[in-house]
BAKOL-624515 format. One record per residue: z, x, y of N, C-alpha, C, CB in turn; residue number from 1; residue in three letters. Coordinates in Angstrom, 3 decimals, m for minus. Each point is the difference from the previous one (the first is absolute). Glycine has a CB too. Layout:
{n.zz: Z; n.xx: X; n.yy: Y; ca.zz: Z; ca.xx: X; ca.yy: Y; c.zz: Z; c.xx: X; c.yy: Y; cb.zz: Z; cb.xx: X; cb.yy: Y; loke: NUM; guti: ALA}
...
//
This chain:
{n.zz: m63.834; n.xx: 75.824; n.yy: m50.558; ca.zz: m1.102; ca.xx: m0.836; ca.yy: m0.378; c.zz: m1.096; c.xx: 0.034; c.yy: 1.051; cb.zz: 1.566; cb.xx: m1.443; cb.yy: m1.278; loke: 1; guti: UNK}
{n.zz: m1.486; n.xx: 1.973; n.yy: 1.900; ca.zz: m1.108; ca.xx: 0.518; ca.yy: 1.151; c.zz: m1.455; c.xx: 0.246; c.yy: m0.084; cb.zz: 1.804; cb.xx: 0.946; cb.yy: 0.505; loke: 2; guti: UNK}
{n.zz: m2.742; n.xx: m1.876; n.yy: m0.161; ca.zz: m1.563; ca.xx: 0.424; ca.yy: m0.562; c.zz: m0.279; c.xx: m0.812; c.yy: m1.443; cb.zz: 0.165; cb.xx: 2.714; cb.yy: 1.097; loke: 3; guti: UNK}
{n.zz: 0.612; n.xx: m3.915; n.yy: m1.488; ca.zz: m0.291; ca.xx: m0.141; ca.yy: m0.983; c.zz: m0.236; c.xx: m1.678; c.yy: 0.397; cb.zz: 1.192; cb.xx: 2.304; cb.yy: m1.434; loke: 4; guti: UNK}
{n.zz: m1.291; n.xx: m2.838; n.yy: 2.740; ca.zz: 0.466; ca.xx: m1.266; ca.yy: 0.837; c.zz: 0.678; c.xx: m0.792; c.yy: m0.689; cb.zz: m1.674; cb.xx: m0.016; cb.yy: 1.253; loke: 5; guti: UNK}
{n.zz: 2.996; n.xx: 0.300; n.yy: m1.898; ca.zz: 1.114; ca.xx: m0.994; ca.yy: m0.609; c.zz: m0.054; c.xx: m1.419; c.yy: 0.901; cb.zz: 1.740; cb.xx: 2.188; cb.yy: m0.780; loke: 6; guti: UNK}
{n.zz: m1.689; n.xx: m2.233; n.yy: 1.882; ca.zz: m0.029; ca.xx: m0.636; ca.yy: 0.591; c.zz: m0.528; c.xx: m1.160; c.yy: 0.189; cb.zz: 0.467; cb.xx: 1.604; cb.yy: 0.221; loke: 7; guti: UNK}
{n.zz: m1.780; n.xx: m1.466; n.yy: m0.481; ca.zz: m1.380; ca.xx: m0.840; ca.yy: 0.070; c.zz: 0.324; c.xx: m0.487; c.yy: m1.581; cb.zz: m2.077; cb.xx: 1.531; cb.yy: 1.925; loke: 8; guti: UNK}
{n.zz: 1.945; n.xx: m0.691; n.yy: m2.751; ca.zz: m0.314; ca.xx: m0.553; ca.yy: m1.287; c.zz: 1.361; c.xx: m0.931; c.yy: m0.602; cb.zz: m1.770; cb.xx: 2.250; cb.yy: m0.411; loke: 9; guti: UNK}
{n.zz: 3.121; n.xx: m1.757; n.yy: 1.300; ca.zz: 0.879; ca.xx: m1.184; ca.yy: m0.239; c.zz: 0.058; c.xx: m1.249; c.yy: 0.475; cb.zz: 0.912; cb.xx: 1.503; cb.yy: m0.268; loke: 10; guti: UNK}
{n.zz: m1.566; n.xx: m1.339; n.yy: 1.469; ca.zz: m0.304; ca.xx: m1.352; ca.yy: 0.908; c.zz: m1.478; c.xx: m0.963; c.yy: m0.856; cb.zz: 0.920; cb.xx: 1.651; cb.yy: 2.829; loke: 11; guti: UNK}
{n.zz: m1.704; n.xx: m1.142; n.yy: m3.421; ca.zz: m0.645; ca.xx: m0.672; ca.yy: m0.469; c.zz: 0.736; c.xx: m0.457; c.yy: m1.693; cb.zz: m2.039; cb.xx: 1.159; cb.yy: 1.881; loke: 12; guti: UNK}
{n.zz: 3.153; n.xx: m0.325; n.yy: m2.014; ca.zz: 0.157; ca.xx: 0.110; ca.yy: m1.511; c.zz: 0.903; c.xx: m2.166; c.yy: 0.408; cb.zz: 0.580; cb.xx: 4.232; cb.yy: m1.230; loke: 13; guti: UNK}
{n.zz: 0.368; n.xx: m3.860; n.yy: 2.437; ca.zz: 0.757; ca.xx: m0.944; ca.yy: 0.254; c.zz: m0.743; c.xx: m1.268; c.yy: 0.254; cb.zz: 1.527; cb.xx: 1.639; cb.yy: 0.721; loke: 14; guti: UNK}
{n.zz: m3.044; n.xx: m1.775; n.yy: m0.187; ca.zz: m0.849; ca.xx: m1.025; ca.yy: 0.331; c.zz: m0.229; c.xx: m0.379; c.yy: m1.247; cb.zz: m0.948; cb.xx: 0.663; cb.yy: 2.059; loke: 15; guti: UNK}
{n.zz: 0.341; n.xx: 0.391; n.yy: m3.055; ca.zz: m0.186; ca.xx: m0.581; ca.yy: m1.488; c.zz: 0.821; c.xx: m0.753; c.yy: m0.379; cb.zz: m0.845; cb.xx: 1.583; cb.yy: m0.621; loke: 16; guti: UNK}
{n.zz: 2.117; n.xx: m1.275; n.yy: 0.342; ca.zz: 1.175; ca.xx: m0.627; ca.yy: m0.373; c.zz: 0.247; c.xx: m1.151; c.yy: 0.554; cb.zz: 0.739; cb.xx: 1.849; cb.yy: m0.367; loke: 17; guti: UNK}
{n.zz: m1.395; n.xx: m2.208; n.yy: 1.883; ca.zz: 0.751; ca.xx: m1.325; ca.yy: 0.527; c.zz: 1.126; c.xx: m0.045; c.yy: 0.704; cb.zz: m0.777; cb.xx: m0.721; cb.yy: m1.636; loke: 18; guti: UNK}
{n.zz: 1.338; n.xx: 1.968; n.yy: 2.305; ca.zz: 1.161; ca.xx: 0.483; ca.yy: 0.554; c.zz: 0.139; c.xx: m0.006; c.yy: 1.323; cb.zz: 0.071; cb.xx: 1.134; cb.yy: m1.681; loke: 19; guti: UNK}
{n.zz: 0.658; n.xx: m1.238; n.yy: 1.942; ca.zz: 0.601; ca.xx: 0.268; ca.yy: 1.278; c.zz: 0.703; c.xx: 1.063; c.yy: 0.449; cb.zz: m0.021; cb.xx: m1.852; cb.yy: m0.227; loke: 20; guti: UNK}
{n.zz: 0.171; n.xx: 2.820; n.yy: 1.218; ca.zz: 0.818; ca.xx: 1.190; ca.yy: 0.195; c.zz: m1.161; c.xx: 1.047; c.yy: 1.436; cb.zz: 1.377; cb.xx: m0.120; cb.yy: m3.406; loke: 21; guti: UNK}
{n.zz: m1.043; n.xx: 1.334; n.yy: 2.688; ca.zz: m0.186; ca.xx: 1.015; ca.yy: 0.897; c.zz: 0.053; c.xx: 1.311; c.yy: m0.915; cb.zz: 1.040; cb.xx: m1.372; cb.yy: 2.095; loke: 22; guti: UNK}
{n.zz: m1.673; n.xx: 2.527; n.yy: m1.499; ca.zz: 0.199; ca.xx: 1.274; ca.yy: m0.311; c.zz: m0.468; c.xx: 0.718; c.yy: 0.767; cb.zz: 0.135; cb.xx: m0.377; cb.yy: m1.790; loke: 23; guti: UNK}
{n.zz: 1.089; n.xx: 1.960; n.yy: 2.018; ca.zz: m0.232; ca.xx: 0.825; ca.yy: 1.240; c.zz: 0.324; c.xx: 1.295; c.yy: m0.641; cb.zz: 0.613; cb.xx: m1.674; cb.yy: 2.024; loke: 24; guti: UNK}
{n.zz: m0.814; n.xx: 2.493; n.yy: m1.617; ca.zz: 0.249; ca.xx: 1.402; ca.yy: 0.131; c.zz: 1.250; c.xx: 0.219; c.yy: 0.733; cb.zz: m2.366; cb.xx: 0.472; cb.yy: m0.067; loke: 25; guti: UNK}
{n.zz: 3.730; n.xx: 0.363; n.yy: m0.343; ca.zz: 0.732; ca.xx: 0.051; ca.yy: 0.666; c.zz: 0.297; c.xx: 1.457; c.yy: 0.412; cb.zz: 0.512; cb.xx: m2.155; cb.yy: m0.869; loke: 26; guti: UNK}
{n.zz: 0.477; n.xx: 2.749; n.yy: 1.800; ca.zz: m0.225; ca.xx: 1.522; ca.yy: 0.747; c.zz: 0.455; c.xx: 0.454; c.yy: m1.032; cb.zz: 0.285; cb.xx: 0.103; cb.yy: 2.478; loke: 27; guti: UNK}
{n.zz: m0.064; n.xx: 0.064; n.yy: m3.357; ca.zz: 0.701; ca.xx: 0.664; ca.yy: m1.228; c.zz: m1.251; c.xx: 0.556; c.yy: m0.527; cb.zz: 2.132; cb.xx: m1.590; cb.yy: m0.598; loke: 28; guti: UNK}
{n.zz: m3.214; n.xx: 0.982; n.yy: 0.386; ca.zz: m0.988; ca.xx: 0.030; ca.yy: m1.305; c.zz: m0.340; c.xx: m1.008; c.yy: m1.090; cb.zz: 0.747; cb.xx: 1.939; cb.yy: 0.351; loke: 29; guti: UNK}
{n.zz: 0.125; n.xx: m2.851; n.yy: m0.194; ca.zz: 0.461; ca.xx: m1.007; ca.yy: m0.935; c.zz: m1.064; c.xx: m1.218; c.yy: 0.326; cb.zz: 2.755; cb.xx: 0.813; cb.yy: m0.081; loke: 30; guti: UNK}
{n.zz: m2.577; n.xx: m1.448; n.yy: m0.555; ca.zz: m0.846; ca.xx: m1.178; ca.yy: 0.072; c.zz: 1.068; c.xx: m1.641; c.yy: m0.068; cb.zz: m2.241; cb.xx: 1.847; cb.yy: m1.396; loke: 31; guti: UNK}
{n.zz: 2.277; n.xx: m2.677; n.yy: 2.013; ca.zz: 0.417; ca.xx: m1.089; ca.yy: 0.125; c.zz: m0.568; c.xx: m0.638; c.yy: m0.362; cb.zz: 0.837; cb.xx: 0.318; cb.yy: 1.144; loke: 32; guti: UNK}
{n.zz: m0.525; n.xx: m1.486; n.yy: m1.808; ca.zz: m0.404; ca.xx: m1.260; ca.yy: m0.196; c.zz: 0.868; c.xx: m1.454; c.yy: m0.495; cb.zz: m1.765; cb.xx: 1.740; cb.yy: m0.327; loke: 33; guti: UNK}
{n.zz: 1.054; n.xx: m2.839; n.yy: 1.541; ca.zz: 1.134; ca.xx: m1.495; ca.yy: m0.651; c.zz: m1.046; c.xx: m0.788; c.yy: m0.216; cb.zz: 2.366; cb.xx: m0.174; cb.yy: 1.395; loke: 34; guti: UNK}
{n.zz: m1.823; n.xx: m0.527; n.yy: m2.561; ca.zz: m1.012; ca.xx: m0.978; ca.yy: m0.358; c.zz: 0.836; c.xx: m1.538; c.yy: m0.546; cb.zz: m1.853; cb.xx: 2.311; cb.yy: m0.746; loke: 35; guti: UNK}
{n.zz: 1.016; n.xx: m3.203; n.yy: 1.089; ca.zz: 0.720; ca.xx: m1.113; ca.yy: 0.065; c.zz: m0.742; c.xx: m1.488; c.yy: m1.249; cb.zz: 0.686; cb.xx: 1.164; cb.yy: 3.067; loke: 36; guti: UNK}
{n.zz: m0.592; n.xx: m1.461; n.yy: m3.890; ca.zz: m0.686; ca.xx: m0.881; ca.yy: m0.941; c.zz: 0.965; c.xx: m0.052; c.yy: m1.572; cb.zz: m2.656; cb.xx: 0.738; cb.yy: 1.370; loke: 37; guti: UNK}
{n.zz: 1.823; n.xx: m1.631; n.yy: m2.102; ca.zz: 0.545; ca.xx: m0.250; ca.yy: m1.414; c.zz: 0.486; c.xx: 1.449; c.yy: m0.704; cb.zz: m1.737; cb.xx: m2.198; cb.yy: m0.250; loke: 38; guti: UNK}
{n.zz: 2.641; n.xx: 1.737; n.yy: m0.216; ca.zz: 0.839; ca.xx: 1.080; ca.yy: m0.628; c.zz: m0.812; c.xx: 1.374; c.yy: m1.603; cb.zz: 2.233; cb.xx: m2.583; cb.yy: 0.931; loke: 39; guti: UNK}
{n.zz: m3.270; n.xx: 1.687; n.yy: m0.943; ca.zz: m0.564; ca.xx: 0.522; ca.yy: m1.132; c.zz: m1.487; c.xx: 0.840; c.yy: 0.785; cb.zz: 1.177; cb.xx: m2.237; cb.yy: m2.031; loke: 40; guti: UNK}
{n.zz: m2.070; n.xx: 1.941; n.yy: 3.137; ca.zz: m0.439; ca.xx: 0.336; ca.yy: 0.558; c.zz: 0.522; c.xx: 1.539; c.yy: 0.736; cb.zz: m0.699; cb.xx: m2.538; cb.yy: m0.321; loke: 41; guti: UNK}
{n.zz: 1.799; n.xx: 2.313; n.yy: 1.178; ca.zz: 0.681; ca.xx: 0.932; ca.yy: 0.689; c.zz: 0.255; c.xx: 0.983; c.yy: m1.366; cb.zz: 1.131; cb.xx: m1.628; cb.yy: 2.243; loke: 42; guti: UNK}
{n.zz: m0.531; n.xx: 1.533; n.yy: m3.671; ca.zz: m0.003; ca.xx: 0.831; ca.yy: m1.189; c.zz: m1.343; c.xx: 0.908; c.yy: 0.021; cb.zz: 1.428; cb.xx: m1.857; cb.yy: m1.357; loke: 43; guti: UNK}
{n.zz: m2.703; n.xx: 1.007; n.yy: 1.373; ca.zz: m1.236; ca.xx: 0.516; ca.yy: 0.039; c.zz: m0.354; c.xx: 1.039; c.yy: 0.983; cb.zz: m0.427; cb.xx: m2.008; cb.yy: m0.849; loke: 44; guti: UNK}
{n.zz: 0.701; n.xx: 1.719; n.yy: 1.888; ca.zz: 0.306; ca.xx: 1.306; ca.yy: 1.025; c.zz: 0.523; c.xx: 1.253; c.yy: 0.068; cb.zz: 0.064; cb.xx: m1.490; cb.yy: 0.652; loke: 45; guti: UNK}
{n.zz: 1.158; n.xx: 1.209; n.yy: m1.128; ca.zz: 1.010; ca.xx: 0.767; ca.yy: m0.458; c.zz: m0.693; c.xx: 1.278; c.yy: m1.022; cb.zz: 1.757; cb.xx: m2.319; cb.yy: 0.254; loke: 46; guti: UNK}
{n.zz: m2.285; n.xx: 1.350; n.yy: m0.983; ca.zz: m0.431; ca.xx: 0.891; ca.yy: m1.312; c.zz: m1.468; c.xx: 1.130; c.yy: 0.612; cb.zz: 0.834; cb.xx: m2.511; cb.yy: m2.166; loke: 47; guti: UNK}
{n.zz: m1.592; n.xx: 1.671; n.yy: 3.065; ca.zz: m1.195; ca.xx: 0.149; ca.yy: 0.820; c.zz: 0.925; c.xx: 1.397; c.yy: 0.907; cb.zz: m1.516; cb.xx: m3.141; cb.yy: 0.122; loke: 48; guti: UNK}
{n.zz: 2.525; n.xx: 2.922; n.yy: 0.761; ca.zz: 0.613; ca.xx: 1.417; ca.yy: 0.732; c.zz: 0.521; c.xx: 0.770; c.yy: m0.695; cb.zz: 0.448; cb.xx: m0.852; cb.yy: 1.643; loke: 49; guti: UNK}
{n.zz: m0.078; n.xx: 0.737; n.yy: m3.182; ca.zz: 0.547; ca.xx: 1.087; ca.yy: m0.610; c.zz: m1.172; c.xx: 1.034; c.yy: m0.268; cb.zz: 1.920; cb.xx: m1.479; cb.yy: m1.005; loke: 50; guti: UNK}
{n.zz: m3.173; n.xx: 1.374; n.yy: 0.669; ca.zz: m1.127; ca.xx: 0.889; ca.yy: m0.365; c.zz: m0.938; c.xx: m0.159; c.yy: 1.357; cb.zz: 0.136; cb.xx: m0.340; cb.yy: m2.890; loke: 51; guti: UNK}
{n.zz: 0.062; n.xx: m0.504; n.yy: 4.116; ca.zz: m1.055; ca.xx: 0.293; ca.yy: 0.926; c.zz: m1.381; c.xx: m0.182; c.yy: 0.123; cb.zz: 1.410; cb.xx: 1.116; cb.yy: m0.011; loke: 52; guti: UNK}
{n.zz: m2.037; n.xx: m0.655; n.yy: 0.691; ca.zz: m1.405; ca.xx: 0.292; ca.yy: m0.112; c.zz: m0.590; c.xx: 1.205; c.yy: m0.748; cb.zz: 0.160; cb.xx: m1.116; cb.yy: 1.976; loke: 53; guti: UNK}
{n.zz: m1.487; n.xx: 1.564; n.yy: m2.082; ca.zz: m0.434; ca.xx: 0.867; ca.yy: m0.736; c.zz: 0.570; c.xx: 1.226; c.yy: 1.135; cb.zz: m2.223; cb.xx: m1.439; cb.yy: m1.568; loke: 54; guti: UNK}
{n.zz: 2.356; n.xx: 2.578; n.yy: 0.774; ca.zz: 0.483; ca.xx: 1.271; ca.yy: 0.162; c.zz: 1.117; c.xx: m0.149; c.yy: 1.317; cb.zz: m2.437; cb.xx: 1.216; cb.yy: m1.069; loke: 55; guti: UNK}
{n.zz: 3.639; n.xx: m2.206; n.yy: 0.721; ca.zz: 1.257; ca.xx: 0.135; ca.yy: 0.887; c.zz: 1.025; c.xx: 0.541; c.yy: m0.814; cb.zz: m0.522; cb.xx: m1.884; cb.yy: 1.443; loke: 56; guti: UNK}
{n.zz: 1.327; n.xx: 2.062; n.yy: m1.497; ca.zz: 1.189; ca.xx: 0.735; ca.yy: m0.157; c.zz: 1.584; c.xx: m0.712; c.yy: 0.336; cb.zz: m1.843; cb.xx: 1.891; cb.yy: 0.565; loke: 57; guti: UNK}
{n.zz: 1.867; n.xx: m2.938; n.yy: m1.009; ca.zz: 1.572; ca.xx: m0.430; ca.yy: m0.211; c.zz: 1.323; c.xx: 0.124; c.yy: m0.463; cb.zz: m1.277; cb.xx: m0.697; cb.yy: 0.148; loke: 58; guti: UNK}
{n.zz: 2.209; n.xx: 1.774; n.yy: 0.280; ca.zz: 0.906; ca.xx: 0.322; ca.yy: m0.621; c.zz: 1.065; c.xx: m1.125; c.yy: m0.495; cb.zz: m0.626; cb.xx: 2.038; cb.yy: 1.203; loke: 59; guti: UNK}
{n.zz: 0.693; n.xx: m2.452; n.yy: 0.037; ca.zz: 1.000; ca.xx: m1.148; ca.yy: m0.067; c.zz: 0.419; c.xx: m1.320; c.yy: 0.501; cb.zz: 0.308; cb.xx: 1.690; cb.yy: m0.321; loke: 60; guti: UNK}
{n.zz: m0.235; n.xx: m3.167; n.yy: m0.238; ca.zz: 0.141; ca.xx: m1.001; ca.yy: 0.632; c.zz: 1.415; c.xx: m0.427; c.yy: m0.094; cb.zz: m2.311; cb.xx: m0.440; cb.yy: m0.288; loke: 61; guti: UNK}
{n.zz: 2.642; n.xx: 0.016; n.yy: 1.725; ca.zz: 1.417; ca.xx: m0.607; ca.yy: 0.201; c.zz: m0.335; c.xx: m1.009; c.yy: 0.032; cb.zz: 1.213; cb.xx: 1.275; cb.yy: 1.016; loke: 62; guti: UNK}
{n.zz: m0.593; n.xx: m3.038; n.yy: m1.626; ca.zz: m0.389; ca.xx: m1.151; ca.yy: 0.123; c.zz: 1.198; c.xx: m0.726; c.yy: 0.678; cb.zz: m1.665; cb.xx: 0.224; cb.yy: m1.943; loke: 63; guti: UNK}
{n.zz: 1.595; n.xx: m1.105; n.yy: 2.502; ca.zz: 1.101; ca.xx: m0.685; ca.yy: 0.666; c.zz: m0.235; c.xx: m1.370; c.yy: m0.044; cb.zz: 0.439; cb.xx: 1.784; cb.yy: 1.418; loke: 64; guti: UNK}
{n.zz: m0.449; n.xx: m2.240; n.yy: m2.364; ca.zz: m0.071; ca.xx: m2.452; ca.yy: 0.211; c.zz: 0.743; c.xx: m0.180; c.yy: 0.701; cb.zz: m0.204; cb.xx: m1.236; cb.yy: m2.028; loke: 65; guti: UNK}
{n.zz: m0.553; n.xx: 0.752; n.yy: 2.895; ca.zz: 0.594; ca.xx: m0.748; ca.yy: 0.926; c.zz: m0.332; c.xx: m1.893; c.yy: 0.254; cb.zz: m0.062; cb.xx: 2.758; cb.yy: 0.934; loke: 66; guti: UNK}
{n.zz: 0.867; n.xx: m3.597; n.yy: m0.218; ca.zz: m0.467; ca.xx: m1.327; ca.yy: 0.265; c.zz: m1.386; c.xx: 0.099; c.yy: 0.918; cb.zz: 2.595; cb.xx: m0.944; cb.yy: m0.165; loke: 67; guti: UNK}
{n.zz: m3.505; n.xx: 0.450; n.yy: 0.211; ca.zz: m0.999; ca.xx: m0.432; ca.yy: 0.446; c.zz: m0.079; c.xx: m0.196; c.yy: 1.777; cb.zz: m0.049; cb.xx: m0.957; cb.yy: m2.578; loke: 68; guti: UNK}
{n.zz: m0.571; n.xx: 1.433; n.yy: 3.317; ca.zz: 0.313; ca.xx: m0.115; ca.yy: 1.441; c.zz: m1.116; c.xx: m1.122; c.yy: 0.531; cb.zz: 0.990; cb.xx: 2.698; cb.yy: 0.279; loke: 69; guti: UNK}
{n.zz: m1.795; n.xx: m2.442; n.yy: m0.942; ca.zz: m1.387; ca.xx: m1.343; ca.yy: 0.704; c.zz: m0.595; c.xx: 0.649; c.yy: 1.397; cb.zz: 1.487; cb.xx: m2.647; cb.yy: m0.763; loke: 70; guti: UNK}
{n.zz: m0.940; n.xx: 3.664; n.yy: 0.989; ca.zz: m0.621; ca.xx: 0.427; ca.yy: 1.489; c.zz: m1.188; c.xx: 0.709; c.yy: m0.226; cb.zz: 2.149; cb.xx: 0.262; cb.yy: 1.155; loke: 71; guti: UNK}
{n.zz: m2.872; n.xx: m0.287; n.yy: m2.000; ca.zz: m1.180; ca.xx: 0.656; ca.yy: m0.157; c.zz: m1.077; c.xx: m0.788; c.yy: m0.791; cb.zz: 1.363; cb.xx: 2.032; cb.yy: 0.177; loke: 72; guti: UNK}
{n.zz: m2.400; n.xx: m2.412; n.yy: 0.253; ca.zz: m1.314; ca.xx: m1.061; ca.yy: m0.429; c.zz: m1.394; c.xx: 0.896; c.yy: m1.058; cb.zz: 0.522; cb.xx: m1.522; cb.yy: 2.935; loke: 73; guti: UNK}
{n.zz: m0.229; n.xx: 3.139; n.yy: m2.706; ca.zz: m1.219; ca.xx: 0.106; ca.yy: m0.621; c.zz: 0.079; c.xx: 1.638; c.yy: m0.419; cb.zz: m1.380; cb.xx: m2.138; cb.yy: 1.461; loke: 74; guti: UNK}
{n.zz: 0.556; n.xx: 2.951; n.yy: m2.281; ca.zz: 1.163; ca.xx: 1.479; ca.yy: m0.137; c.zz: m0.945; c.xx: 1.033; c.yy: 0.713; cb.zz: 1.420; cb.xx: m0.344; cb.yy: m2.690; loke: 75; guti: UNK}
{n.zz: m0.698; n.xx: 1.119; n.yy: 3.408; ca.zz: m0.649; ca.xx: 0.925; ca.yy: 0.992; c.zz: 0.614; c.xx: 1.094; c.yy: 0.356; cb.zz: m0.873; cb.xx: m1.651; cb.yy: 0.761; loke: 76; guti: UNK}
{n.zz: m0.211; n.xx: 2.889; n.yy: m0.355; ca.zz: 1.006; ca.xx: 1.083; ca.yy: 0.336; c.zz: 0.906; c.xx: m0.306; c.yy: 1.497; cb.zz: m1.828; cb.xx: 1.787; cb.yy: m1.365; loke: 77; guti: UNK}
{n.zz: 2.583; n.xx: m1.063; n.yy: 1.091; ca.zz: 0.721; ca.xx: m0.008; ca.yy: 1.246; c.zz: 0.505; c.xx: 1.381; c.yy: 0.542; cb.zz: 0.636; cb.xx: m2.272; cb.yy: m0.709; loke: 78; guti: UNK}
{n.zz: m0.744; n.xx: 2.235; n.yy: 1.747; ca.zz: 0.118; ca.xx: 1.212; ca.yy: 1.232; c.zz: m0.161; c.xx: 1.461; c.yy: m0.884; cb.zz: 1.988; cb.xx: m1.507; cb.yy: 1.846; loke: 79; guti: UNK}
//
């Protein structure tokens, strides 16, 4: 997904939404992301990282629910 700033456009996708979390680039190529809010919102995302931004390329999403951590106030890239 390189050149296409997944990144940026998920971090604003997650502000839209009202979310809480993070998203990074990981050494793989892969892209990370946690996000933290209402269960139907976080769906909206979901649906938002399955197709990306304009001209990205998503093969595949792994999802993992998890309980809620609260350690994060606002959604941003990270490292």
């Amino acid at each position: 997904m390189q050149g296409v700033a997944y990144r940026a456009h998920a971090r604003e996708e997650g502000k839209r939404l009202g979310l809480q979390g993070w998203v990074r680039n990981r050494d793989d190529g892969t892209v990370e992301l946690v996000a933290e809010g209402p269960r139907d919102r976080l769906e909206e995302m979901l649906l938002w990282c399955r197709r990306g931004p304009r001209f990205a390329r998503v093969d595949d999403i792994d999802v993992d629910w998890e309980e809620p951590r609260d350690d994060v106030s606002s959604f941003e890239i990270s490292g």
